[in-house]
C-alpha positions in Angstrom: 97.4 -89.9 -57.1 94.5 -90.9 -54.8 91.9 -93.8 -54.3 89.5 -93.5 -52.3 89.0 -96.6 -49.7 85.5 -97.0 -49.4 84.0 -100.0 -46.2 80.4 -99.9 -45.7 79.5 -101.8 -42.3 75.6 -102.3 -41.4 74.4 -102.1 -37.9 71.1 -102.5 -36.3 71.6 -99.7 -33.2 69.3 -96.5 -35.1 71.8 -93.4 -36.1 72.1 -91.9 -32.6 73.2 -95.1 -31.0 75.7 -95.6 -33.5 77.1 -91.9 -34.1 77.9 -92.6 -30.3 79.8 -95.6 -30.7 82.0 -94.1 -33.3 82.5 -90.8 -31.6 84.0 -93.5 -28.3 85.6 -95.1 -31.1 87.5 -92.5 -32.4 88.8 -91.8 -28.6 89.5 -95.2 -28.3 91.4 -95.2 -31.3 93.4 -92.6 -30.7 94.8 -94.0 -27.6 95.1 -97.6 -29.1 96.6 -96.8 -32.6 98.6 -93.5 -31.8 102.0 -95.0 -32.9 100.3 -96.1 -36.3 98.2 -92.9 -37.3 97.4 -89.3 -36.0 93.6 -87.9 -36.3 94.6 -83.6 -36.7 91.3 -82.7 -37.3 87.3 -84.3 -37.1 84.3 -82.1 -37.7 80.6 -83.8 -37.2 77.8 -82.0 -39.4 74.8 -83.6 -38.5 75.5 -87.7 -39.0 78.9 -86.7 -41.1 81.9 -86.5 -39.7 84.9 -85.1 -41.7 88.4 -86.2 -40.5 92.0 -85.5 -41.6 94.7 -87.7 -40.6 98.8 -89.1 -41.3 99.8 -92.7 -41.1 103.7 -93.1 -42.1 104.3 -90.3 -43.3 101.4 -89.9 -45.6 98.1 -87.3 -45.3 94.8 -88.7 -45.9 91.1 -87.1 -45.6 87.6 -88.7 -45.2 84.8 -89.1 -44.0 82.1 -91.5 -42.4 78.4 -90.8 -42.8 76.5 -92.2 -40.1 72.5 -93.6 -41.4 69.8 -95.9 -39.8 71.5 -99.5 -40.7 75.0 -98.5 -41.5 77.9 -96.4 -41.4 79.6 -95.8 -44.1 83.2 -95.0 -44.3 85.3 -93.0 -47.4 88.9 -92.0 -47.0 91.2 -90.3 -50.2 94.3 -91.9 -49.5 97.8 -91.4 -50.9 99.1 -94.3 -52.8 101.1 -95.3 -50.3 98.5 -95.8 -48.1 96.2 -97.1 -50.5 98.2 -100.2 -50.8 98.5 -100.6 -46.8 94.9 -100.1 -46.8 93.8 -102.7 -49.0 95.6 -105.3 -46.9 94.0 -103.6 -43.9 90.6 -103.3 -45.2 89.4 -106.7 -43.7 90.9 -105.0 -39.8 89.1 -102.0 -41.0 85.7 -103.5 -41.6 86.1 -106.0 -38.4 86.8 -102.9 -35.7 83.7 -101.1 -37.3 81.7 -103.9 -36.8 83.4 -104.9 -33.2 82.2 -101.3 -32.7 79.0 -101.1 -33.5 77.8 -104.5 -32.5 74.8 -104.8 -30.3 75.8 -105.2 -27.0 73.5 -107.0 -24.2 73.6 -105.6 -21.2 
C-alpha cells in the first residue's frame, strides 16, 4: 500500500529561476545521495517534472510541480519508505528550501 508524501516549500525566485535550481538540484543530488537513492527516470512537461526512483530496495514515483512562489513536491511511496520519509520530511523540506533560497550575489 502507498501514501503519498506531499512537502510544499515557497520561494520568492519566479518559476524559471526556480525550475533551474531544481533541475542543478537534482544533479547535485545524484552525486551527493547516490548510495541512499537512484533517480531511473525524470521527465519535465512544462513546470512538472515526473521522476521514478529506488531507495533500499523500494520503488517510488512523483512528481514536483514548479509555480510562481513555490514548488511543490508529491511522491507515492512504498510503505517502507513512507515511514523513512516521515522522519526525513523535516531534511526534505530544509534541502528544498537550502535550494531555492535567494542567493546575493
Amino acid at each position: 500500500m502507498s501514501r503519498p508524501l506531499i512537502v510544499s516549500i515557497p520561494h520568492h525566485l519566479g518559476r524559471e529561476e526556480a525550475a533551474r535550481r531544481i533541475k542543478s538540484g537534482l544533479t547535485a543530488a545524484r552525486a551527493n545521495y547516490s548510495a541512499l537513492l537512484t533517480i531511473h527516470e525524470e521527465t519535465w512537461s512544462g513546470d512538472r517534472l515526473a521522476f521514478n526512483l529506488s531507495a533500499l530496495g523500494q520503488s517510488a514515483v512523483g512528481f514536483i510541480d514548479v509555480a510562481e512562489d513555490h514548488v511543490r513536491l508529491e511522491v507515492a511511496l512504498p510503505w517502507l519508505l513512507a515511514v523513512v520519509a516521515e522522519k526525513l520530511t523535516p531534511a526534505i523540506r530544509k534541502e528544498g528550501t537550502l535550494m531555492l533560497e535567494k542567493r546575493k550575489n
